[in-house]
N, C-alpha and C positions, 0 to 999 in steps of 0.2 A: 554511606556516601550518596549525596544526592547527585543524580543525573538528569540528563535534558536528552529529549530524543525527540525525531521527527518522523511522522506517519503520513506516508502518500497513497492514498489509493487507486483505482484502476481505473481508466477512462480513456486510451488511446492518443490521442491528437489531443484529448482535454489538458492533456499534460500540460499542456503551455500555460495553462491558468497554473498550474504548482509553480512553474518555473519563475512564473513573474512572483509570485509572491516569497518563494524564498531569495530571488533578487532585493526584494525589501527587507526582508527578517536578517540577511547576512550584509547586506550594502548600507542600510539605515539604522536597522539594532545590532548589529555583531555579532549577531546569534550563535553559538557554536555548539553543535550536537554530540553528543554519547553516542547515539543507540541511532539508526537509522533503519527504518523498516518499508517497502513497498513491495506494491504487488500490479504486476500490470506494467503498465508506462509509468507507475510509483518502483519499478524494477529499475527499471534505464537510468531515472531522475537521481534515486537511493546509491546507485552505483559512481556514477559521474561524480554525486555531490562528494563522498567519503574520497575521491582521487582529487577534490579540490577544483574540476573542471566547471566552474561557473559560467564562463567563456562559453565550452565547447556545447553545452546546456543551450544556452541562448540562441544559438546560430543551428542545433538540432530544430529544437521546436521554434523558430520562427522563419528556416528555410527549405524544408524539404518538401520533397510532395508524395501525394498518393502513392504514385508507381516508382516510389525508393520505396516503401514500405510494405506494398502486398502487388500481387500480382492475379488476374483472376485465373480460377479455373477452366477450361472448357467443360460443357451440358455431359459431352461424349466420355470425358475424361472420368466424371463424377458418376456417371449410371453405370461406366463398363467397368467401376471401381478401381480404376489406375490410381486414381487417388481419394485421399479421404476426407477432404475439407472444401470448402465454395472458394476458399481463396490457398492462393502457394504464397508462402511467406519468406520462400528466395530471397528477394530482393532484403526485406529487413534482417537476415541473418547477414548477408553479404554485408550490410550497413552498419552492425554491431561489429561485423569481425575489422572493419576498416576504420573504426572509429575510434574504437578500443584497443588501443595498441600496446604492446608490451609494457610500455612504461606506464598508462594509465593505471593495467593491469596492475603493476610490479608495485604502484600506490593504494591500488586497495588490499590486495592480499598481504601490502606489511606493516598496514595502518591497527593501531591497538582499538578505533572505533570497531564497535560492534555493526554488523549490517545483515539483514535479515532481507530475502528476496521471497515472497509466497508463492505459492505453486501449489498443486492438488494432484496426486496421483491414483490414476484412472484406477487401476488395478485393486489398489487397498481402499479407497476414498477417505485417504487419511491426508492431512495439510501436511506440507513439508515444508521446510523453511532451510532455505540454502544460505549458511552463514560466515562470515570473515567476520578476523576480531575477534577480540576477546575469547576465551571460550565459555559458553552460553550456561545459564543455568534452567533448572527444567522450566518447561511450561505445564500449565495448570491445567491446556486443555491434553484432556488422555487422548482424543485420536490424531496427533501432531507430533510429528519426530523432527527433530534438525541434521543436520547434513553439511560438513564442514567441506569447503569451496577449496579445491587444492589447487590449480594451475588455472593457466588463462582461457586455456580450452574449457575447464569447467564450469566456467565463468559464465562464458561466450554462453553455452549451452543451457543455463542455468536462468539467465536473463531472456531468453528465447521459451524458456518453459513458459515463465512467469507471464510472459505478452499474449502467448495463443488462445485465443478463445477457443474451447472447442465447438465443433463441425466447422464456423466460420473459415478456423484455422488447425492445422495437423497438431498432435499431440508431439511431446520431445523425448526422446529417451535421451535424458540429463547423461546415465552412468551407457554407455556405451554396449558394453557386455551383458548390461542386465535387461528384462525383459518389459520392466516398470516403463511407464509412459507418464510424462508430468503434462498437464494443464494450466492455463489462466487461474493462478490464488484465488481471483474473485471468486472464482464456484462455490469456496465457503468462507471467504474472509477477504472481503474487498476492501476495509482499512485495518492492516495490522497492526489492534492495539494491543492486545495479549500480551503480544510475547514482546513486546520491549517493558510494559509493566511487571510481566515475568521475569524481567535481566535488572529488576532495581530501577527502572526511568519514577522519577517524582513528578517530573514536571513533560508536559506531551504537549507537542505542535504539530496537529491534524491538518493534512489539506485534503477534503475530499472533494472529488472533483463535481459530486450533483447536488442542486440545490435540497431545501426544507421538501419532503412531500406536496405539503400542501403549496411550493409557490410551480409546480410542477404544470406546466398550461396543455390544454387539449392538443392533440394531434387534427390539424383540420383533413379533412377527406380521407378517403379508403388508402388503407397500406395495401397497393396490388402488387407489388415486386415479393416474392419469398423471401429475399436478402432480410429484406426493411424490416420484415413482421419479425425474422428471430433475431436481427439486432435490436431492434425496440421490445422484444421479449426480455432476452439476456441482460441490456440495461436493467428493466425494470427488475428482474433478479435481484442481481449484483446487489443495485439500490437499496432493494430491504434487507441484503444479508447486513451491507453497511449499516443500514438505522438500528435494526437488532446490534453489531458493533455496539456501536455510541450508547443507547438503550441500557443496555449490559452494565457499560462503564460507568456510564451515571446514572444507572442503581445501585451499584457498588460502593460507591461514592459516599452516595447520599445513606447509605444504610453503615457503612463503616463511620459517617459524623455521628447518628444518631446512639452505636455502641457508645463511643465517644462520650456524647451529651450523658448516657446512662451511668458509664463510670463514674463520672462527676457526682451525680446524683447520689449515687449509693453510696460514694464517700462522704459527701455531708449529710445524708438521713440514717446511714445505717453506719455501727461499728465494725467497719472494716477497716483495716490495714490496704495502703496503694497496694502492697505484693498479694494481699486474700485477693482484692478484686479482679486484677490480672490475672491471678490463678485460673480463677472461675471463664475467663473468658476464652484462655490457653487451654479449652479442653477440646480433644481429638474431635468435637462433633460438632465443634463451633464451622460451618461450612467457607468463614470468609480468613478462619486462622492463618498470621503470616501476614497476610493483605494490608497494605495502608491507602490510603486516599491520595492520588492525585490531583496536577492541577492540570485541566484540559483544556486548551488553546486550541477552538475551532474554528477555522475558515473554511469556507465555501461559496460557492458564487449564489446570490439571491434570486435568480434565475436559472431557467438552464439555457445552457452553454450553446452558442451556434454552431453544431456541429455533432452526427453520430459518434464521433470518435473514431470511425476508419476512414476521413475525411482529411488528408492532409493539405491546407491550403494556407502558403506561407500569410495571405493577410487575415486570413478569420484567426489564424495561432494567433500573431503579433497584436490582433487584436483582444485575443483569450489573456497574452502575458498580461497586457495591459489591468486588463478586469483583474486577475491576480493579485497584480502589486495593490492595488487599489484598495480593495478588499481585505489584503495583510496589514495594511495603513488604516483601515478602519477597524477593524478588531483589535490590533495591538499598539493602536495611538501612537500618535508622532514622536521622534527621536527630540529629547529633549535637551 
């Protein structure tokens, strides 16, 4: 059965460019998703969208500000190790627990969509995918487990993993009792396409939040703040785990046509039978067996975005949604 699914990746405040463009995919095309995957502020966006909160989306990323969402540390705090991160992320747990209220809650955990939140835990450095919906079939990548979302508390906790960068932000221990620490998904998969091409999706609608490499512009003058230098590190990270992403997928892609083209081939030059040729390909050492080819529906902004991403300011967002919709209306052509 073919499925549609949506991939958001990680970018903070960049969210606003996701949100404006799934305001066109869902208000202009009708879009309706299977599988929903994010990591990051692609966490918050993946969760709201499966409770059906388009609404409470829009009035998130185009009103809140910086200090609803982190809060800094003190010099004194961070050297005498009171704490472990440059920022306390109080205020945005406060923001998710108030936001997300029972009934939101009570819509995704008994919605049949699949949803996939990323996270990385410290301890194993294995990706973990916190999931509602359906239940999951494996993923192909071996150092990746899934972790079934049971109440609203797990929820709460679970979406706060998925946002914290680490040092910026403190680590989460998602299970309470256990000693596992979760992290920001970006650290190895800042657009989760795997594992919803893992759960059967055919067809994928990517929003990532950073432009091409190359439309990537210089930084003028000296980074002298610490902050600046491992946020503009960490982006730059992310960045090429995401391009390795897409990379991956469309070489997979393009190598599963060309089996494809081959089949064909050897049917009309050589005497085989459709089931001999199949056979031969259905063997345990064929590396892509099982796999089909997707269609991948990429947007992203052709620049970069005005804003680090720990930058909450209601007009740069409303201006990001803007660039969003805009962007989903050029990639995916007008509603006809």
């Amino acid at each position: 059965m073919a499925k549609t699914a949506l991939v958001v990746s990680g970018g903070g405040s960049k969210g606003a460019f996701a949100v404006g463009a799934l305001q066109y995919m869902i208000e202009e095309r009708h879009l309706e998703f299977d599988i929903v995957s994010g990591t990051s502020t692609g966490a918050v966006i993946a969760t709201l969208l499966i409770a059906g909160e388009l609404t409470l989306l829009d009035e998130i990323y185009s009103k809140i500000t910086t200090k609803e969402v982190l809060k800094r540390n003190s010099l004194w705090a961070i050297v005498s190790r009171r704490v472990r991160s440059w920022y306390s992320t109080e205020p945005l747990e406060e923001l998710i627990d108030r936001r997300l209220t029972q009934e939101i809650a009570d819509k995704v955990l008994g919605s049949r969509k699949q949803m996939f939140l990323t996270t990385v835990c410290l301890q194993t450095g294995s990706i973990v995918y916190f999931q509602t919906g359906r239940p999951s079939g494996q993923s192909h990548e071996p150092a990746s487990k899934v972790v079934r979302i049971k109440d609203r508390a797990h929820l709460v906790r679970a979406i706060l993993a998925s946002t914290n960068q680490p040092v910026l932000m403190p680590p989460v221990q998602v299970e309470p009792r256990h000693v596992a620490e979760y992290v920001d998904g970006g650290v190895r998969e800042y657009a989760p396409i795997q594992i919803v091409v893992d759960n059967g999706a055919t067809e994928i609608y990517a929003v990532v939040l950073s432009p091409e490499p190359t439309a990537r512009k210089p930084k003028k003058g000296k980074s002298r703040k610490i902050e600046k230098i491992l946020l503009r590190t960490i982006d730059l990270l992310s960045e090429e785990v995401g391009e390795n992403d897409l990379r991956i997928r469309q070489r997979d892609n393009q190598f599963l046509r060309f089996l494809d083209m081959l089949k064909e081939r050897m049917l009309q030059l050589c005497e085989f039978t459709p089931a001999e040729v199949n056979g031969l390909f259905e063997d345990d050492r064929n590396p892509v067996r099982g796999m089909r080819p997707v269609t991948l529906h990429l947007i992203r902004p052709r620049t970069e975005l005005p804003t680090d991403g720990l930058e909450f300011d209601p007009k740069i967002m409303k201006r990001m949604m803007k660039m969003g919709r805009e962007e989903a209306e050029r990639v995916l052509g007008k509603q006809p």
